[in-house]
C-alpha positions in Angstrom: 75.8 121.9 134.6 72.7 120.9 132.4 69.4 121.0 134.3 66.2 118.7 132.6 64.9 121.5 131.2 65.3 121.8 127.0 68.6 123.1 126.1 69.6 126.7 126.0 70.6 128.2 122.3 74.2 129.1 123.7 74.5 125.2 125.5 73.5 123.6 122.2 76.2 125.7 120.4 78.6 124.6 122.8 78.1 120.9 122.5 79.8 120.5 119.1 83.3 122.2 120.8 82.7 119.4 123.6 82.6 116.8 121.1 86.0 118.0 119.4 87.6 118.3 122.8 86.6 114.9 124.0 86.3 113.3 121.2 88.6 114.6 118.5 86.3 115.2 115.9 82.7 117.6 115.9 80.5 115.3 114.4 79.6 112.0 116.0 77.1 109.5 114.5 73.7 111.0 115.4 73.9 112.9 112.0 72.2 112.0 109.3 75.0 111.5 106.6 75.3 107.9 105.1 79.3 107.6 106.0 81.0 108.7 108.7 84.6 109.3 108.8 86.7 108.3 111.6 90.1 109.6 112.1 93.0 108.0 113.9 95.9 110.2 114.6 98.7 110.0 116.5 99.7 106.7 119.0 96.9 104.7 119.9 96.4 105.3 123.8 95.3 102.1 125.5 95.4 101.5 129.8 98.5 103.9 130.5 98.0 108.0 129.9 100.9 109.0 127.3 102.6 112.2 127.7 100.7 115.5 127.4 102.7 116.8 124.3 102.0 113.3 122.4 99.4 113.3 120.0 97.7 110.2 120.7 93.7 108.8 119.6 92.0 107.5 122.9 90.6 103.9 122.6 88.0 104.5 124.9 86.9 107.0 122.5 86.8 104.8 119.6 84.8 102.3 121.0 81.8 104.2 121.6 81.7 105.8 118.2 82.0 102.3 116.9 79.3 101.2 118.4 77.4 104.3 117.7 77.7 103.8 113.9 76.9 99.7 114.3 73.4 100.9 115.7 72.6 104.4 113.6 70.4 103.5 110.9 70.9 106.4 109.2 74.8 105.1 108.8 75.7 103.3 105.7 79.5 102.9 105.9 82.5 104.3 107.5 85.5 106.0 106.6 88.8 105.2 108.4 91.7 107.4 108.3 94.8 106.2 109.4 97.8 108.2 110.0 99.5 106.9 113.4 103.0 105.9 114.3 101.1 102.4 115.9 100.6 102.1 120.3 99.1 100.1 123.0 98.9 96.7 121.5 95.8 95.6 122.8 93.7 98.6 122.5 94.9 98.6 118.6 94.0 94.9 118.1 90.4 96.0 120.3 89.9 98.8 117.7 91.2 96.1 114.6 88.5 93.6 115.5 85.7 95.9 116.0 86.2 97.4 112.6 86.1 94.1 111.0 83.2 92.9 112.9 80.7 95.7 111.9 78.0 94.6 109.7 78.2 97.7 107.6 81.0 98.6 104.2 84.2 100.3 105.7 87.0 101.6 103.9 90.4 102.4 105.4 92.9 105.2 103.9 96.6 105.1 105.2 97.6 108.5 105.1 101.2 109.4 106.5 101.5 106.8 108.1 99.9 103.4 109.2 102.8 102.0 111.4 102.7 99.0 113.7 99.8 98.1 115.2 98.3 100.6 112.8 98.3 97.6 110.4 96.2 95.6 111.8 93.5 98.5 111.7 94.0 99.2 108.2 93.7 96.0 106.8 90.5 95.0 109.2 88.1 97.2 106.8 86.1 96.0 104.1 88.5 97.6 101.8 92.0 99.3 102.4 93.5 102.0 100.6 96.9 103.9 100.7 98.2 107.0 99.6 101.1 106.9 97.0 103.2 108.5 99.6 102.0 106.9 102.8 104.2 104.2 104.9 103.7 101.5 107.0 106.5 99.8 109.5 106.0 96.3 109.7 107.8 95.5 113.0 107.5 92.7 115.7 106.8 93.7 119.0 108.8 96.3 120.9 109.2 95.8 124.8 110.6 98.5 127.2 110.3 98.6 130.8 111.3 96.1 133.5 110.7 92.5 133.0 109.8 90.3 135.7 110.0 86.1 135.0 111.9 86.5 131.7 110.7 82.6 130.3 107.0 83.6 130.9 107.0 87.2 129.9 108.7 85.7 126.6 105.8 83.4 125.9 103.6 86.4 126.9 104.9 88.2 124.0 104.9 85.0 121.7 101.3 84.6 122.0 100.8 88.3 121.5 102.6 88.3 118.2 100.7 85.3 117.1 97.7 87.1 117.5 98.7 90.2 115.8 100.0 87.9 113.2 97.0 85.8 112.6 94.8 89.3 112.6 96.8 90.7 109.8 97.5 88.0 107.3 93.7 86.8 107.8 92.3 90.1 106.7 94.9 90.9 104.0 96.3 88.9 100.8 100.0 88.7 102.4 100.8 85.2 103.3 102.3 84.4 107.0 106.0 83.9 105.3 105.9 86.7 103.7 104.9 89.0 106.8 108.1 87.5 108.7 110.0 87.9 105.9 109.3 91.9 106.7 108.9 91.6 110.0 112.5 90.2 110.7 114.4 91.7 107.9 117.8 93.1 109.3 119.5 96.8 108.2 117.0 98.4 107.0 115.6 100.3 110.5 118.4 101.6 112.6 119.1 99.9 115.3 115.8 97.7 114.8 114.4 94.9 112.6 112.1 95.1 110.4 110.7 96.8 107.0 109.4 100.0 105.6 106.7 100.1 102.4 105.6 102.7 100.6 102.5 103.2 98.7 102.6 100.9 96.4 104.8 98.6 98.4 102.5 98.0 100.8 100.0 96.9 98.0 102.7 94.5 96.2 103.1 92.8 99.4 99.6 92.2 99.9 98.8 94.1 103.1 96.8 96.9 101.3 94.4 96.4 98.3 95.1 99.7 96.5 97.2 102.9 96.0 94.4 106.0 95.7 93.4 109.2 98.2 90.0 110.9 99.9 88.1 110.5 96.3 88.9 106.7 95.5 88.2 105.7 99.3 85.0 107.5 98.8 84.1 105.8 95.5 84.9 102.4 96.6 83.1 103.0 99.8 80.2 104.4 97.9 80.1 100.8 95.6 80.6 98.7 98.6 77.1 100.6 100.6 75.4 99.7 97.0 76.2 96.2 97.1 75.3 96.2 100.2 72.1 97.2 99.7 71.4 94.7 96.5 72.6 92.0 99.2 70.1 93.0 101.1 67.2 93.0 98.7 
């Protein structure tokens, strides 16, 4: 336990570890570099605990940092890599809409794999970038569980796909036909609906601006934090 007294040597050393345990990654935005980088790995965990031998990204730990690198100063613009198989619906959509809310340049770089509700969350940056190998599932909702009033619970998940709907195609060049058209396609995904892209897929059908890796997201981050800062002169 850590008394008011200034920190021992061995307690400061410690604190980065904590930081990776709790959070994922050491550094968190009370450095001084202009962009941070924000990884999202695994399924999005929103209000129920996933298995211990899932790799999952904690929304609760998103958030913070989020808000972190809204008020730093020092922080120009923000990295997000993506490489998740999607998750809690909600807590991906939270994620999606503060990403697209912050006032400063972000870039997003599917790596892997930007499934589901992933999408949303790539295509809520600034800019969005995919690797040539990288693949996103474009899916409609999946249910599992027991469902209880089957007429409202339908309309439940209506409205939700409507909002995941409206996210996407509002922060992305595909149009709303076109992201049924994927959405619903038949015998592609076993025993599913739906569509896979790939790289350069993903960019024809308008959900991702551009094929390129770590050193393009970094240049056209890089360009977006200068116009910023011409916008703000």
């Amino acid at each position: 336990m850590l008394s008011n007294e200034t920190d021992s040597p061995e307690e400061t050393k410690n604190v980065p570890l904590s930081n990776l345990k709790e959070l994922g990654q050491i550094l968190i935005p009370e450095v001084s570099e202009r962009i941070y980088c924000l990884s999202i790995i695994g399924q999005i965990e929103g209000h129920q605990i996933l298995p211990a031998q899932s790799k999952t990204t904690k929304y609760e730990h998103i958030i913070p940092q989020l808000l972190a690198v809204e008020q730093n100063q020092k922080v120009e613009g923000i990295l997000v890599i993506l490489n998740t198989a999607g998750g809690d619906v909600e807590a991906g959509l939270a994620i999606a809409e503060m990403l697209s809310s912050l006032s400063k340049p972000s870039v997003s770089l599917v790596l892997g794999g930007g499934h589901s509700i992933g999408i949303p969350i790539a295509v809520s940056c600034s800019s969005s970038l995919i690797a040539p190998t990288g693949t996103m599932t474009v899916h409609p909702i999946r249910y599992t569980g027991l469902v209880i009033n089957g007429h409202q619970q339908f309309d439940y998940l209506r409205k939700m796909q409507e909002r995941i709907d409206q996210f996407i195609y509002s922060h992305s060049q595909i149009s709303k036909d076109k992201l049924e058209q994927l959405m619903f396609k038949t015998g592609e995904l076993a025993q599913d609906i739906g569509t896979i892209l790939i790289g350069q897929e993903a960019v024809d059908a308008g959900l991702i601006q551009a094929v390129g890796g770590v050193k393009e997201a970094f240049k056209e981050l890089n360009s977006l934090i200068e116009q910023s800062q011409e916008n703000r002169v």
